[in-house]
C-alpha angles and dihedrals in degrees: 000000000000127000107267090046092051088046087055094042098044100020088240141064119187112217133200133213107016086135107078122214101251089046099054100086096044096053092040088050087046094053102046087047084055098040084053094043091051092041098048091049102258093110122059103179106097154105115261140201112270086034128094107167138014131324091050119196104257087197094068102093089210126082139186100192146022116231128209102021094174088052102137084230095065092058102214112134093175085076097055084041094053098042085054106038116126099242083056100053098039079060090053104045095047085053096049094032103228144110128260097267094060096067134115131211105226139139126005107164129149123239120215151181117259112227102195093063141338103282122202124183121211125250114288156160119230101223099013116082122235095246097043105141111234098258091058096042087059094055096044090054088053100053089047104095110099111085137027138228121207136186114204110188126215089191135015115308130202105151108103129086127186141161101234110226096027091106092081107032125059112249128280114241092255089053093045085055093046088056110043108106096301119116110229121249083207130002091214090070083077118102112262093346122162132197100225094204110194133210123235101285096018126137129203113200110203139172106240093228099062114113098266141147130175135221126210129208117203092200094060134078118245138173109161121172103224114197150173131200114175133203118241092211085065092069121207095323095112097057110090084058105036096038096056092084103063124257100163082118095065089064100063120084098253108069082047091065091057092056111104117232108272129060102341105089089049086052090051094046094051085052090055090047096051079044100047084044098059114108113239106241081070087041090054091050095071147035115268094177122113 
């Protein structure tokens, strides 16, 4: 079965080697600049403990993960190179289906490993509220097709659970139970979960509506890339999900001067379309601001 077939029918594909050799150090020296930087206080984009979703508390001196990698202040240029790179983006295309020009420049965030005390976050999916009916949650699941979410370890990863197939049927009443606010004593409890453990450098393409919660140890390393690339012929349907966090800085000029020469800056400009597009009453619902 080839990779865009398993990713329909399980609503995942785990893929290995999209970080090239002679990529591996400079993305590895450019995550562990960021995970000090956030840690230490000088980086205020991230995910903290006591928060699962957007907007997270920016008191809690603990964080899980580091937001906005590509952000022109932060000064890495191996993240927008690696987003972009050719071997990435080939990935991405066969699993939507879809050519080059139909990309969209997204997500490209850092998971990491809390220090002060082990972190979990509920079953959930990721546009699809808790309390959908299921009328509405199937709905939700068809018209989710346009965009892809991946995790690429650095080190060994076993923090992500999903139900493989979920991303395409409404929950069962057990599962619907399972996922309503409360975090999991163990995510195996859920009905057909699995732990998807990944190897240094590999990646696990899923579509974020799948069923799936995560579990972090404070006691193991973990640098993840967690990233996003959408589809324009999706619209803007991706943008309530994708806009809360806050890309007003991808507009400016300064963040389009780090972009290399290829398909990047076509990917930028079909983000500021689909933003541009949305109507406002979705604009208003969230923070824009950087």
């Amino acid at each position: 079965m080839g990779l865009k077939a398993t990713y329909d029918k399980q609503g995942y594909v785990i893929i290995p080697g999209l970080i090239q050799p002679e990529e591996w150090d400079r993305l590895e020296s450019a995550c562990q600049r960021v995970i000090v930087r956030t840690r230490d206080g000088f980086w205020p984009h991230r995910r903290t403990l006591g928060s699962q979703f957007p907007p997270y508390d920016s008191k809690h001196p603990d964080s899980w993960g580091v937001q906005h990698l590509m952000h022109p202040d932060l000064q890495e240029a191996s993240f927008v190179e690696w987003y972009t790179s050719p071997v990435l983006l080939e990935a991405v295309k066969e699993l939507l289906g879809c050519e080059e020009g139909d990309l969209q420049m997204e997500l490209l965030n850092l998971l990491i490993n809390p220090i002060s005390h082990d972190f979990a976050l509920r079953w959930h999916r990721d546009d699809i509220p808790e309390d959908a009916s299921m009328e509405d949650e199937q709905i939700g699941l068809s018209n989710w097709r346009y965009g892809v979410q991946w995790n690429t370890a650095l080190y060994t990863d076993s923090c992500l659970f999903v139900v493989p197939g979920s991303h395409k049927i409404p929950r069962t009443e057990l599962q619907r139970e399972l996922s309503s606010g409360q975090i999991p004593e163990s995510p195996l409890e859920m009905p057909e979960s699995i732990c998807l453990v990944l190897k240094p450098g590999e990646s696990v393409f899923y579509n974020s509506n799948i069923l799936h919660c995560a579990v972090y140890n404070s006691k193991e390393q973990r640098a993840t890339l967690h990233g996003c690339i959408g589809d324009i012929r999706g619209g803007f349907s991706r943008a309530r999900n994708i806009l809360q966090h806050g890309l007003s800085w991808m507009k400016g000029p300064a963040f389009a001067q780090t972009l290399p020469e290829g398909p990047a800056r076509m990917m930028l400009k079909n983000l500021i379309v689909m933003y541009d597009s949305t109507p406002p009453e979705t604009l208003s619902k969230y923070s824009l601001k950087n």
